[in-house]
C-alpha positions, 0 to 999 in steps of 0.5 A: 459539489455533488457526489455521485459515485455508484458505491457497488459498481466501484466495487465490482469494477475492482474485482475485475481490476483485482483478476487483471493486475493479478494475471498482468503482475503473473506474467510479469514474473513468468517474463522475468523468470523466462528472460533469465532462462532464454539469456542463459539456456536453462528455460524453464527453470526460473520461470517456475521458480519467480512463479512459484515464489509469486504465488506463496508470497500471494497465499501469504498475503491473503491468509495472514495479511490483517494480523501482520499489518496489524502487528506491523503497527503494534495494535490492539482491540478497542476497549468497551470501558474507554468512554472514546474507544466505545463511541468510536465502535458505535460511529464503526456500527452504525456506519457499516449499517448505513453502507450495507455491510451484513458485519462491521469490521472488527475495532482497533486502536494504535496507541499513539497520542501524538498522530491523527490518522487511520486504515482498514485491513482485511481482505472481504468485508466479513474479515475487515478490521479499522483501526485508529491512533489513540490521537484520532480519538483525542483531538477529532470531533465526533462528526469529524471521526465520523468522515474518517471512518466513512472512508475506511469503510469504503476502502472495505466495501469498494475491495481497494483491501483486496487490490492492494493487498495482492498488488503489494504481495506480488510486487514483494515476490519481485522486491525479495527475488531481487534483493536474493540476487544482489546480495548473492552478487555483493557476497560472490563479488567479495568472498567468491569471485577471487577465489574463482578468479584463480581457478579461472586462469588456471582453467582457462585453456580449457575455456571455462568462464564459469566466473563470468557465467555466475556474475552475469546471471546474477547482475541480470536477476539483480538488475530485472528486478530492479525493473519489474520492481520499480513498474509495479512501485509505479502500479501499486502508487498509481492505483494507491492514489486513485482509490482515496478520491472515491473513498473520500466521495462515498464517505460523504454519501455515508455520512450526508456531510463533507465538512465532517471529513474536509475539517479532519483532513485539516487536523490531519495535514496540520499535525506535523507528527510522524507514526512511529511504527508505520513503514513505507510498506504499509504506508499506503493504507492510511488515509494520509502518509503516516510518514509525512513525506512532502512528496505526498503534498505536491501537485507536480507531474513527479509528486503524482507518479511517486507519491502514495497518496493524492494532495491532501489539499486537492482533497479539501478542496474537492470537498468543499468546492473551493479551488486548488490555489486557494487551499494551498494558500491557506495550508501553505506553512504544513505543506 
């Protein structure tokens, strides 16, 4: 099967899908902040607040975004005395040459035995790092490491980093405006809302509902939220997915061999280990689930909504030009 995707022109159309999620996830918050504001007569309040919000959780990202991934999963820089870590920075180089790439990404390895896998970070290229499991490096093969890395590389060059990381950080500005609101509901509604309650009908005559007032606008944040939050779950996932089918394609024009990453991926789907310190937050920039939820292992309508990876057996089977059925059936048992 020949693989023909036009590595720069992917990566120019995602700067421009980068410019439009990020308006798009803008206005979403401008919205959720002024459906507050309309329903209780405080415009513009929460609009410029839920916006404000949404532009440091951004300039957070953007700034610090590697070091806190990084940290997240407890790595470290690749050592140049490891004979394995060595030959891993020169597949990193000589890779980044052949994809045109004026600087290779910085090296790191997660120390872990037990689990094959790997993810690139970084928001431009000259800022990129890759880092691998300590398994990757034991029980792949140099020209199978060489596939992995292939993919990576194209995450970098493509700015899937960049896409991803702005999708995620606006879609936390939802996720922490939410969270705010229900536990600030949860806490009026068991330490407040008595006491309130009590004043209430003691005031009543003079028609002060306050009580209602601040429950509902707190249940109304709350409950946006929910909604903001689960469309842009479903955005980041949707665009999480896609992203890994044109890697795995330019990992094959970077290293001129399918089989290299096809066999990987075969290790990686028949390794039942889940990463220890990977999270459902950086989940999505591995190459496959560190979390090893089956969801990602479906082919069903409601697996591809929900899932943050497409199926690896789709993926082996794109590369090595076999049908669906076929390789299913021979990974069903890891499935």
């Amino acid at each position: 099967m020949a693989f023909t995707v036009d590595f720069y022109e992917q990566g120019r159309k995602n700067v421009r899908k980068t410019i439009v999620l990020v308006v798009v996830f803008l206005v979403m918050m401008a919205a959720f902040g002024l459906i507050i504001d309309i329903i209780f007569g405080i415009l513009p309040i929460f609009t410029l607040i839920f916006l404000v919000v949404a532009l440091v959780q951004l300039l957070i990202s953007l700034s610090s975004g590697k070091e806190i991934v990084l940290k997240s999963v407890r790595a470290r820089e690749a050592r140049q005395d490891d004979p394995e870590e060595r030959q891993l920075k020169n597949i990193v180089d000589e890779l980044s040459l052949a994809a045109g790439m004026a600087k290779p990404p910085e090296v790191y390895v997660v120390d872990d035995d037990t689990v094959i896998n790997a993810f690139a970070t970084g928001r431009k290229s000259e800022d990129s790092v890759i880092c691998v499991t300590s398994g990757l490096l034991k029980q792949l093969d140099r020209e199978e490491t060489s596939g992995v890395i292939g993919h990576e590389l194209s995450h970098i060059v493509n700015r899937d980093i960049l896409i991803m990381t702005l999708i995620s950080a606006l879609l936390g500005a939802v996720v922490i405006i939410q969270l705010m609101a229900f536990r600030a509901l949860i806490a009026y509604v068991r330490f407040g809302a008595f006491g309130a309650a009590t004043r209430s009908r003691r005031s009543s005559k003079k028609g002060d509902n306050s009580t209602l007032v601040i429950l509902a606008f707190l249940a109304a944040v709350a409950g946006l939220g929910a909604v903001f939050s689960f469309i842009g779950r479903l955005s980041l996932l949707a665009v999480s997915r896609t992203r890994e089918y044109f890697a795995d394609a330019r990992a094959v024009e970077l290293t001129r061999n399918p089989v290299g990453l096809s066999r990987a991926l075969r290790k990686i789907v028949t390794n039942s280990q889940k990463m220890k310190t990977a999270n459902i937050a950086t989940a999505h920039l591995f190459i496959s689930d560190p979390l090893k939820r089956h969801i990602n292992n479906k082919s069903s309508f409601f697996a591809s909504l929900w899932s943050t990876h497409p199926p690896i057996a789709m993926r082996i089977s794109i590369l090595e030009n076999r049908s669906l059925k076929e390789v299913e059936s021979e990974l069903a048992s890891y499935l």
